[in-house]
ZAMARGU-4260 file (C-alpha; in steps of 0.2 Angstrom, whole numbers, plus 5000, padded with zeros to 4 digits):
<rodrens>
0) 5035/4876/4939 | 5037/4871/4955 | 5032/4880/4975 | 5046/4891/4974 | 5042/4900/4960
5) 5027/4908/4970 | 5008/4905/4970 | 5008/4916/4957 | 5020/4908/4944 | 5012/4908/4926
10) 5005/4924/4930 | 5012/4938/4914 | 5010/4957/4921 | 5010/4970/4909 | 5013/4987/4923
15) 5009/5004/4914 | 5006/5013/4929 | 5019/5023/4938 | 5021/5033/4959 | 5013/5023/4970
20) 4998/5012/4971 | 5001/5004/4953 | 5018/5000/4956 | 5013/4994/4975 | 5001/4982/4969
25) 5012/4973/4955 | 5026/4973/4968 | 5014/4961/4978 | 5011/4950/4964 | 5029/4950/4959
30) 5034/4945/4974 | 5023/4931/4974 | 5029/4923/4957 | 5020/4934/4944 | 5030/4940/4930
35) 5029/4959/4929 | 5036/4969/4916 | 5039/4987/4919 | 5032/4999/4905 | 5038/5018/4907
40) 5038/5032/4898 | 5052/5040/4891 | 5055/5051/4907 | 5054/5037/4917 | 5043/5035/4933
45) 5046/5050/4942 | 5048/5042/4960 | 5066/5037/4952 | 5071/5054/4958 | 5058/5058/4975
50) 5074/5054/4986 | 5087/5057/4993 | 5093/5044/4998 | 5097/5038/4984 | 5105/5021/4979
55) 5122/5019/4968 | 5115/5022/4949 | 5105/5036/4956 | 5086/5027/4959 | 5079/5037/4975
60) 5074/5026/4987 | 5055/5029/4984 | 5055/5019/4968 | 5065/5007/4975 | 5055/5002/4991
65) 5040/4997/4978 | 5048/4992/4962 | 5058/4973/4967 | 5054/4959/4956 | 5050/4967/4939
70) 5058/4968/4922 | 5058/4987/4913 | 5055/4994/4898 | 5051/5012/4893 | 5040/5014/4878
75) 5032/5030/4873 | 5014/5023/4873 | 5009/5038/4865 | 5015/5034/4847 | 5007/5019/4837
80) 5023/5009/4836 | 5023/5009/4857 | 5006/5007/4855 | 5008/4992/4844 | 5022/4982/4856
85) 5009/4985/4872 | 4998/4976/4860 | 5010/4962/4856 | 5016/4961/4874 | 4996/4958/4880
90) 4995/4944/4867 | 5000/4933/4883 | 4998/4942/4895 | 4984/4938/4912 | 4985/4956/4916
95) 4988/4976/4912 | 4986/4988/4926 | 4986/5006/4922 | 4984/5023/4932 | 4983/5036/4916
100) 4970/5049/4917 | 4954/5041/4912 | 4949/5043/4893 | 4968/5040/4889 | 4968/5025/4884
105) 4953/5026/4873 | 4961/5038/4864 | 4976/5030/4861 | 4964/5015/4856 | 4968/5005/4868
110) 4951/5008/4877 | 4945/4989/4887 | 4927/4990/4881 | 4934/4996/4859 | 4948/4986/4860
115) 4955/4978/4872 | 4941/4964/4878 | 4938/4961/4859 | 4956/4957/4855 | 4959/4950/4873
120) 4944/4941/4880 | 4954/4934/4895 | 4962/4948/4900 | 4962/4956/4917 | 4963/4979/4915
125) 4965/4987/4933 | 4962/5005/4928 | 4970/5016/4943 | 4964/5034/4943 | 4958/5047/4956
130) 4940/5049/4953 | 4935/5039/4939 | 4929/5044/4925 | 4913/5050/4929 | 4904/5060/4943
135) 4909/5081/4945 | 4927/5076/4948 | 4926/5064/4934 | 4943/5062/4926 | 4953/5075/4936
140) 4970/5070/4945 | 4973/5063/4962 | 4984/5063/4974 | 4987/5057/4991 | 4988/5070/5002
145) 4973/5079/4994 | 4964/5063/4992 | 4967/5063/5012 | 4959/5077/5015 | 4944/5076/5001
150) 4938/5060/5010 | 4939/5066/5028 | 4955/5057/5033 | 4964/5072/5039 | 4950/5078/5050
155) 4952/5061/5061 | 4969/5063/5062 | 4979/5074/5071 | 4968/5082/5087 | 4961/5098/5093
160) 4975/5108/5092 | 4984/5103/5078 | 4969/5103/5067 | 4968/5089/5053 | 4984/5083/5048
165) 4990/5071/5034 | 4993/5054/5040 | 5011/5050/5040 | 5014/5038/5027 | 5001/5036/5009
170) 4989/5027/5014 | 4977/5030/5002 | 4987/5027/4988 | 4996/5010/4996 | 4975/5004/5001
175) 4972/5008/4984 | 4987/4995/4977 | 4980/4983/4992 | 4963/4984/4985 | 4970/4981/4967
180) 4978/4966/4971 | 4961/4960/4980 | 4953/4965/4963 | 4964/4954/4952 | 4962/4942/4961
185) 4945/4939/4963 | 4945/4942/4944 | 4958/4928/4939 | 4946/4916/4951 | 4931/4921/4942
190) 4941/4918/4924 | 4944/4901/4930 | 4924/4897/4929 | 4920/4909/4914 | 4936/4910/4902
195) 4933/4928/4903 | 4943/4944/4909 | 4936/4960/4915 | 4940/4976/4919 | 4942/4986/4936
200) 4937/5004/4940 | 4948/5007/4956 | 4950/5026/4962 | 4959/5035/4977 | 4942/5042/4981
205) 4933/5025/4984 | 4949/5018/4992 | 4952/5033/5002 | 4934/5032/5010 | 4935/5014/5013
210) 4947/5017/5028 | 4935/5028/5036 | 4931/5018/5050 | 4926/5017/5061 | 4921/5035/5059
215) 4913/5034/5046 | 4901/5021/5052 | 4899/5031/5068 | 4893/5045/5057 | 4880/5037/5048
220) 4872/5029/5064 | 4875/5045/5074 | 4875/5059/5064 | 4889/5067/5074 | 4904/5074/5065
225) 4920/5064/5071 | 4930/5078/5077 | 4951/5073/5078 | 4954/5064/5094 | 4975/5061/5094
230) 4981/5046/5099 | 4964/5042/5108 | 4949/5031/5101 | 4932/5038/5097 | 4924/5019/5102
235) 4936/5012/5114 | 4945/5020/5130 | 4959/5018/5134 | 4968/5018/5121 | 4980/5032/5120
240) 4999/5035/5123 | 5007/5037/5139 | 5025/5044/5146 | 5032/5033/5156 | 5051/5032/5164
245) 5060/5023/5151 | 5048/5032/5134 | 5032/5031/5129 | 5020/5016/5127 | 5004/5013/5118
250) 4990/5005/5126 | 4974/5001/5118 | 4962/4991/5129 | 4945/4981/5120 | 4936/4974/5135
255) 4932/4978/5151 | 4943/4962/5157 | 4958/4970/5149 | 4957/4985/5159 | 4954/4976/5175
260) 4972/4964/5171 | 4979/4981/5167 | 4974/4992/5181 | 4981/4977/5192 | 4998/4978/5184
265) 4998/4996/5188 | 4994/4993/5207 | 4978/5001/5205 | 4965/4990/5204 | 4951/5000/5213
270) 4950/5008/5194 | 4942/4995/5189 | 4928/4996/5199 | 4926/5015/5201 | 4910/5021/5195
275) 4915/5031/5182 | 4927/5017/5174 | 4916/4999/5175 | 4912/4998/5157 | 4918/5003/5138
280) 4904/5017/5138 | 4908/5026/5153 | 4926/5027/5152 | 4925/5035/5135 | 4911/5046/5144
285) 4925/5050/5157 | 4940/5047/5145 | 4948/5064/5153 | 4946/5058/5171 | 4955/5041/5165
290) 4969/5048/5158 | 4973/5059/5174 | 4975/5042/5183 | 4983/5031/5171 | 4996/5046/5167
295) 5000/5044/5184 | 5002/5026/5186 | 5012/5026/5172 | 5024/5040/5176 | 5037/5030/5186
300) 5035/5012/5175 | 5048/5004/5166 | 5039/5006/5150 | 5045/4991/5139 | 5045/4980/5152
305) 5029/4986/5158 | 5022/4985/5139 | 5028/4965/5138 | 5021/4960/5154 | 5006/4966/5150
310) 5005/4959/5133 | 5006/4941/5142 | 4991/4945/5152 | 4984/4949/5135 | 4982/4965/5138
315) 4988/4976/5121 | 5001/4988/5124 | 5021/4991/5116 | 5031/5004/5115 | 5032/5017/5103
320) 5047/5015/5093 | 5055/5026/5078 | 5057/5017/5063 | 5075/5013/5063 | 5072/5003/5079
325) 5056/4996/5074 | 5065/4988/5059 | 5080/4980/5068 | 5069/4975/5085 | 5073/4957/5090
330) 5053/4952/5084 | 5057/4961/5067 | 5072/4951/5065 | 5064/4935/5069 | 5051/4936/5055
335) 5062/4942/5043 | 5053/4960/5041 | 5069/4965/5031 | 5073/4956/5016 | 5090/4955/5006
340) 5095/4953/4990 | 5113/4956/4985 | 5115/4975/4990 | 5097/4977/4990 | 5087/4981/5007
345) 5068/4981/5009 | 5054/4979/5017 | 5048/4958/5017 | 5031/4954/5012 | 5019/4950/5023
350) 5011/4937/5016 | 5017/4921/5024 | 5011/4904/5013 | 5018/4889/5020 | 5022/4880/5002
355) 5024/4895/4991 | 5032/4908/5001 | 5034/4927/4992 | 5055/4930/4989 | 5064/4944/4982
360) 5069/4936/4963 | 5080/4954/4957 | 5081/4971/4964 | 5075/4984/4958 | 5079/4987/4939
365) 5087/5002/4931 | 5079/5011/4919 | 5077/5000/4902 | 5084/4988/4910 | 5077/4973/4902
370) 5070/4983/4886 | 5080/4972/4875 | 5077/4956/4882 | 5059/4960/4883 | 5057/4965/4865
375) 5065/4948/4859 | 5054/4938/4870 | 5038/4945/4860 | 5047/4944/4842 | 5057/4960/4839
380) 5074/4958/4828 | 5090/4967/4832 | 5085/4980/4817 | 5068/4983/4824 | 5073/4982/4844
385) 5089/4995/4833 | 5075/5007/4827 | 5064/5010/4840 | 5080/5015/4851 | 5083/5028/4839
390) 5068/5034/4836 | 5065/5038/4854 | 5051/5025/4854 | 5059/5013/4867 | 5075/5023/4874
395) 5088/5016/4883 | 5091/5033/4893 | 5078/5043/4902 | 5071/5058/4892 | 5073/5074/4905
</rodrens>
């Protein structure tokens, strides 16, 4: 091996899981040097159609935004002979990550505590699921949005007159593949002192709830229901948006010697010694009052420029830019946010190691793309790899 494989070179991923979080997390690993096969069903993942757009062979750009750096299969897991090549691929395999209801896998027989730890004592299982398997929503599905609004995300996002509102992009499912990968992990280091494997429980329930802060912390300590504030901060002021001449810029000030460097840009510097405004506390006690006079010093500003003078005083602020020029801005460019590979295009990941930097190895693959070569790697002939094509056990074609 050597530093340009990735940390993660050596690493065997066997991916069951499909959508979103799953796919997320062994995306990150991938990218870092982790070999990560593919398994779908027959119908394949269903994000290969949540477009448009779509790419040339037809893959929606959902699928492909989350899916670099793997090999594919599709197996129907559901029969004994998919079954049985899950088995042999997890022979030598570091990890299997799986988002199926919970209790499928034991009634397939591949539960971790029946089967898999006995045959596999090293091997890492990240089970992916809504709610887990226990609890009064035990075993039902989840989904993103509705796992927004079941753990209070929605209601502090969005304000007064909108009412709760699903954040823009998944969060909840894109923590739960962030947390996943922290799981791993932590469990591949502890394997490295016990020679053992062990199995996660992660949920979109759990995960979602974890990003509840800080208003979720504000509740316990205050018992007051975070109501849906905007733009706006419920522990810091300002921090809002504001019009100014050239569009709108986001400012979001932490101390009290930010908002005196800012209201001196502004020309105002008497706002920082106004009664109402000397401290954290009493400008989010008079956050209205603020806003009147900063909307107003704002009004007339260059905004941009404005927003990058005043992030070299050190003073947080930037303007608020739609995707298409947040992803081609001169800073985006300059750390390589977008990556390319061939006719491939996507988002670069964010983890910067000095000596085993992540890469984009291969797009995207199609559909079964790699079935073949993957069957021979664990042992399959021509005439088996021959049979379960036929029999529907590992298709080349999607099922629709």
């Amino acid at each position: 091996m050597t530093e340009t494989d990735g940390a993660l070179a050596g690493i065997r991923v066997v991916d069951l899981s499909r959508v979103l979080a799953g796919p997320y997390a062994t995306m990150i690993l991938s990218d870092h040097g982790a070999e990560v096969i593919k398994v779908e069903p027959p119908q394949g993942d269903e994000t290969r159609d949540w477009g448009p757009p779509f790419r040339g062979d037809g893959d929606a750009s959902y699928f492909v935004g989350v899916n670099r750096n793997k090999r594919s299969i599709a197996l129907d897991v559901g029969s004994a002979e998919g079954r049985a090549v899950v088995l042999r691929m997890l022979a030598d395999a570091d990890v299997l990550i799986e988002n199926f209801k919970p209790g499928t896998m034991e009634k397939w027989g591949l539960g971790y505590a029946e089967v898999l730890e006995q045959q596999f004592p090293r091997l890492v299982h990240c089970c992916i699921s809504g709610f887990g398997g226990y609890g009064p929503l035990g075993g039902l599905p989840g989904y993103d949005p509705v796992l927004q609004a079941m753990t209070g995300l929605m209601t502090v996002n969005g304000d007064p007159s909108t009412g709760a509102m699903r954040l823009g992009t998944p969060v909840v499912d894109m923590s739960t593949g962030l947390y996943a990968v922290i799981g791993i992990l932590m469990a591949l280091q502890e394997r490295q002192r016990s020679g053992r494997g062990q199995s996660l429980d992660l949920t979109l329930y759990n995960c979602g709830m974890a990003m509840l802060h800080p208003q979720g912390t504000n509740w316990l300590l205050g018992g007051r229901r975070p109501a849906p504030m905007g733009n706006s901060h419920p522990n810091l002021a300002p921090c809002d948006k504001y019009p100014t001449r050239t569009g709108e810029i986001f400012l979001a000030c932490g101390n009290d010697g930010q908002f005196r460097k800012l209201v001196g840009e502004l020309g105002r510097p008497e706002l920082a010694t106004d009664e109402r405004f000397t401290s954290n506390a009493q400008r989010v006690t008079n956050l209205e009052a603020l806003r009147i006079e900063l909307r107003a010093a704002f009004a007339d500003a260059d905004g941009i420029a404005l927003a990058t003078r005043l992030l070299a005083l050190g003073v947080p602020a930037g303007p608020v830019l739609p995707v298409d020029l947040a992803l081609t801005a001169p800073q985006a460019e300059a750390r390589g946010a977008v990556v390319t590979y061939q006719d491939y295009r996507g988002i670069a990941t964010p983890i910067r190691l000095s000596r085993t930097p992540g890469r984009v190895r291969c797009a995207p693959p199609r559909f079964a793309e790699d079935a073949e070569s993957i069957l021979r790697q664990h042992g399959y002939t021509q005439n088996e790899i021959d049979t379960f094509r036929s029999s529907g056990v590992a298709p080349k074609q999607r099922k629709r």
